[in-house]
C-alpha positions as CSV (number, residue, x, y, z in Angstrom):
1,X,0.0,0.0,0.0
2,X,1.2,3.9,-0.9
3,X,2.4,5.3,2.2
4,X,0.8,8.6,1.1
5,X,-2.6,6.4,1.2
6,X,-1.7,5.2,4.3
7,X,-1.7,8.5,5.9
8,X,-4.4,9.8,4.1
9,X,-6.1,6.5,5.3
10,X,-5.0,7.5,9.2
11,X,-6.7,10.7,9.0
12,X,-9.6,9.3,7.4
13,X,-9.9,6.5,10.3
14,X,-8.7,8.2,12.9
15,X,-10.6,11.7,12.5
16,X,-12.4,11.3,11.4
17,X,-19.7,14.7,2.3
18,X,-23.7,21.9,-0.4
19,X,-27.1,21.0,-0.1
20,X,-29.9,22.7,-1.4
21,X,-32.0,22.2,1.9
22,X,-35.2,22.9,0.1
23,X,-35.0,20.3,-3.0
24,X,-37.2,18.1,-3.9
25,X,-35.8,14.4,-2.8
26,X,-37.3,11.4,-3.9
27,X,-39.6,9.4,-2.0
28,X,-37.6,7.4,1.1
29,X,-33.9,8.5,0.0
30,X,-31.4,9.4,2.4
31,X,-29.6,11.4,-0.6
32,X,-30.1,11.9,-4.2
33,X,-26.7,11.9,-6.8
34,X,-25.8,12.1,-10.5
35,X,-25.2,8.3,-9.8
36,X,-28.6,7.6,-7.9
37,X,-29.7,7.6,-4.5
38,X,-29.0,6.2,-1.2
39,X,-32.3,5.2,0.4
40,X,-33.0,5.9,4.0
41,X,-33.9,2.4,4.6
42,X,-30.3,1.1,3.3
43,X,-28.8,4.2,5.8
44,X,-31.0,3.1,8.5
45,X,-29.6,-0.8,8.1
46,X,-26.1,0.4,8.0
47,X,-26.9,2.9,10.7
48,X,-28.1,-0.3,12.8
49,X,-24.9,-2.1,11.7
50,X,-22.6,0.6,13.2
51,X,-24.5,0.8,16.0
52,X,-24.3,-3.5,16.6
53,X,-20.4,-3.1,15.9
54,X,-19.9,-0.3,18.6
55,X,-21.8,-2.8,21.1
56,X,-19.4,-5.4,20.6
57,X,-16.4,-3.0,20.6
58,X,-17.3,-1.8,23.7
59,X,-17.5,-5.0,25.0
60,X,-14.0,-5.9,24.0
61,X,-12.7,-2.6,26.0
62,X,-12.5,-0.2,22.2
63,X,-14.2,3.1,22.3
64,X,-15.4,5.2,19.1
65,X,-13.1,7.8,18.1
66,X,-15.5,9.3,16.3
67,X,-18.5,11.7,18.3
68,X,-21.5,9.7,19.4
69,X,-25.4,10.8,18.3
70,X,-23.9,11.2,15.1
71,X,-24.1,8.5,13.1
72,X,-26.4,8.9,10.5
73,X,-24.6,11.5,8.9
74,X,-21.1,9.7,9.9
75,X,-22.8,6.5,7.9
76,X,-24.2,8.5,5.1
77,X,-20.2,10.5,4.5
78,X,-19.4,7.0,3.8
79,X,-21.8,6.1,1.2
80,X,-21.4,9.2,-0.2
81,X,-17.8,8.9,-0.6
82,X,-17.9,5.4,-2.1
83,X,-19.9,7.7,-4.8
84,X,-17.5,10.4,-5.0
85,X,-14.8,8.3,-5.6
86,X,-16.4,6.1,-8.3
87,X,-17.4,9.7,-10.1
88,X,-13.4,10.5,-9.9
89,X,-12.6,6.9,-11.1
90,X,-14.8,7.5,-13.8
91,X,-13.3,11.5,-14.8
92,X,-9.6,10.2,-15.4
93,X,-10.2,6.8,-16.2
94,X,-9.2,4.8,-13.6
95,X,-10.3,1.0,-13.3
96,X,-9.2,-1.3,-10.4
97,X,-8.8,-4.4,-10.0
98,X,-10.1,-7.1,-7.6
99,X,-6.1,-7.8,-6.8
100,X,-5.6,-3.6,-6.1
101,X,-8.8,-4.1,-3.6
102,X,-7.5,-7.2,-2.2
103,X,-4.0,-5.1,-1.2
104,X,-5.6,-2.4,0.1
105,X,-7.6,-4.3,2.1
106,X,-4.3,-6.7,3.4
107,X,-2.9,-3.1,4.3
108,X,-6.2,-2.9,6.8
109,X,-5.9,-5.6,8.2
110,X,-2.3,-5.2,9.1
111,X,-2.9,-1.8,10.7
112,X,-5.5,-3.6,12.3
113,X,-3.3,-5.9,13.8
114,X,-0.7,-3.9,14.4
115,X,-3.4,-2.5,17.0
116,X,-4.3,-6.0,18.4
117,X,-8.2,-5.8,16.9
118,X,-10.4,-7.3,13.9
119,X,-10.4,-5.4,11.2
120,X,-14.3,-5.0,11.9
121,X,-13.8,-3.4,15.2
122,X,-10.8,-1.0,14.0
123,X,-12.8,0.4,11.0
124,X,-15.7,0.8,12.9
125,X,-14.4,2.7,16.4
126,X,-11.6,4.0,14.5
127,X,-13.6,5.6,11.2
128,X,-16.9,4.8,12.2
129,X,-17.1,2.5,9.0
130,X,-19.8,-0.5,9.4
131,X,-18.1,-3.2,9.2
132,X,-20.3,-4.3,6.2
133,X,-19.2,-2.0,4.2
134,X,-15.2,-3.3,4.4
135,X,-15.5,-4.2,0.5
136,X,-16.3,-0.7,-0.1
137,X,-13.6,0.8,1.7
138,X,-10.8,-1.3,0.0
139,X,-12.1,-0.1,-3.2
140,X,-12.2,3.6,-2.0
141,X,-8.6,3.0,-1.0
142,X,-7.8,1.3,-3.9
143,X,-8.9,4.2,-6.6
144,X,-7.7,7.1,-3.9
145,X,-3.9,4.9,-4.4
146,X,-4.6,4.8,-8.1
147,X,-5.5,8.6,-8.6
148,X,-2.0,9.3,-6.5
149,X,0.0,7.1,-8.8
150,X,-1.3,9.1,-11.6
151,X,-0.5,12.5,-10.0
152,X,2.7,12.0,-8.9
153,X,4.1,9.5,-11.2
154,X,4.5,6.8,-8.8
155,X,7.7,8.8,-6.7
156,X,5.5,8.3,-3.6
157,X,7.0,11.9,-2.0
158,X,8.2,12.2,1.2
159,X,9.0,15.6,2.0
160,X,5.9,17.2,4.1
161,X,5.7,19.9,1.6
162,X,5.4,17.5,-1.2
163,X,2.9,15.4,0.6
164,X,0.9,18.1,1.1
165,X,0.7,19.3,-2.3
166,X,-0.3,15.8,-3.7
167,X,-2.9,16.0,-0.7
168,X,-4.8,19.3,-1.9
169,X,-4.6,17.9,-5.5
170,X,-6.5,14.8,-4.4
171,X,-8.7,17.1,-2.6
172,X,-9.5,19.7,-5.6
173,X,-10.3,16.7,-7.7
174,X,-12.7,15.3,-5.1
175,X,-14.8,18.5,-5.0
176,X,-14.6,18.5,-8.5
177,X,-16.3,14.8,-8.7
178,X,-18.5,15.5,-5.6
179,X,-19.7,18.8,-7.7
180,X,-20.7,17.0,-10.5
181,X,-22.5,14.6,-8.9
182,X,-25.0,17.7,-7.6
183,X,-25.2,16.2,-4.1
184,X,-28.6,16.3,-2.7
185,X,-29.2,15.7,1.0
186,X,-32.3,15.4,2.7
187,X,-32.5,18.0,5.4
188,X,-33.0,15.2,8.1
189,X,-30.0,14.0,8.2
190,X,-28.1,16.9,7.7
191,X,-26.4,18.9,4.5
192,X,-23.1,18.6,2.8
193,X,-20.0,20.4,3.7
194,X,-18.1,20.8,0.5
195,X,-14.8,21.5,3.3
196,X,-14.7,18.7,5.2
197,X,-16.4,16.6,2.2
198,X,-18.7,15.0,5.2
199,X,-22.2,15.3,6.3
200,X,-22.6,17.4,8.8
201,X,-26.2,18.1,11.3
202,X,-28.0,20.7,9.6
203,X,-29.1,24.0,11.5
204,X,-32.6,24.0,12.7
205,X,-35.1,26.5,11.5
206,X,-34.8,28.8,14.3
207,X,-31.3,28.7,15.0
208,X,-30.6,29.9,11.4
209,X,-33.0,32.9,11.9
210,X,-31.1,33.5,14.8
211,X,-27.7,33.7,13.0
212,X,-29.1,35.7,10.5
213,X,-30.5,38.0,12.8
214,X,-27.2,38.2,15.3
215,X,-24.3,40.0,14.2
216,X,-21.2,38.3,12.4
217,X,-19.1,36.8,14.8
218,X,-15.4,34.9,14.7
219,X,-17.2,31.3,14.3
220,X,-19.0,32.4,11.1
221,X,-16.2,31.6,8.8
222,X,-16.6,27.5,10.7
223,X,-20.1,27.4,9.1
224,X,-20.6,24.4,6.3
225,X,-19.7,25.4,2.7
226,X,-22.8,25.1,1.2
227,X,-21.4,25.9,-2.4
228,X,-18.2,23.3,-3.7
229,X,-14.8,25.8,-3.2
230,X,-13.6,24.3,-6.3
């Protein structure tokens, strides 16, 4: 596995998808995209698969590192991501193979070792991952290693500077992909932040009269980008 994956991979699993609030969804989906939608029952099932994997951490002594209450939108980033990704795979052409999932998914399950837990239990207190949705994460890691290749030529850098650049070029082109996918969330489960490409709990009605009302403050500029900065 890249190491530049890897420590994109960290921050992904260690960390830790703009709406328009008012469109019309279709009937029962969690989200609507250019490549379908993600139905609130299939959120709700993977919601309940998070939630059973959390139990059993906890009963092997593994907390979440993620923030409890919210994992509907943690659950729905995910799917949403899977989406993303297959959109950028799609813009420059990438294909991967069952042999590129397979590694990436080796690499998991050494990190996971390395930590003295199951690869179910470290993706799920770790990234807050269901562990259903493994396959799918070995495939996002798969295309994000491809996509890196491509950018850099395969010199895998390893001066921070350089690292970060490749890091901000993966991100432009993930905006770019999450853009075009016109990213529509329903409003009960949150809205899309275009800056932290996650879903985050949307503002209730009053509060956002409230902030229109009050005067700008320093945490304005923390607010969700509703629009993609790319």
């Amino acid at each position: 596995m890249r190491r530049t994956s890897m420590q994109l991979a960290a921050a992904v699993l260690a960390g830790g998808l703009a709406v328009s609030a008012c469109g019309s969804l279709q009937l029962g989906a969690a989200a609507v995209t250019g490549q379908g939608r993600i139905t609130s029952s299939a959120l709700t099932n993977q919601v309940a698969n998070l939630s059973s994997a959390y139990r059993a951490d906890k009963h092997k002594g593994v907390n979440p590192q993620r923030p409890r209450g919210q994992e509907p939108q943690q659950v729905l980033t995910w799917l949403l991501t899977f989406k993303i990704f297959d959109k950028l795979a799609q813009l420059h052409g990438i294909n991967v193979s069952s042999t590129q999932v397979q590694h990436q998914l080796a690499g998991l399950e050494a990190q996971a070792a390395q930590e003295k837990v199951s690869t179910a239990t470290y993706v799920s207190a770790a990234g807050a991952v269901p562990p259903d949705l493994v396959p799918q994460i070995g495939r996002y890691f798969a295309i994000l290693s491809a996509f890196e290749s491509r950018l850099d030529g395969g010199k895998q850098p390893s001066a921070t500077a350089a690292q970060a650049a490749l890091q901000a070029r993966v991100a432009h082109a993930q905006c770019l992909a999450a853009k075009s996918l016109s990213i529509n969330v329903n409003p009960q489960y949150g809205e899309y932040d275009y800056s932290t490409f996650s879903v985050v709990p949307g503002q209730s009605k009053l509060a956002a009269e409230s902030t229109l009302s009050a005067k700008p403050s320093a945490s304005a500029s923390a607010k969700p980008r509703l629009t993609p900065p790319c």
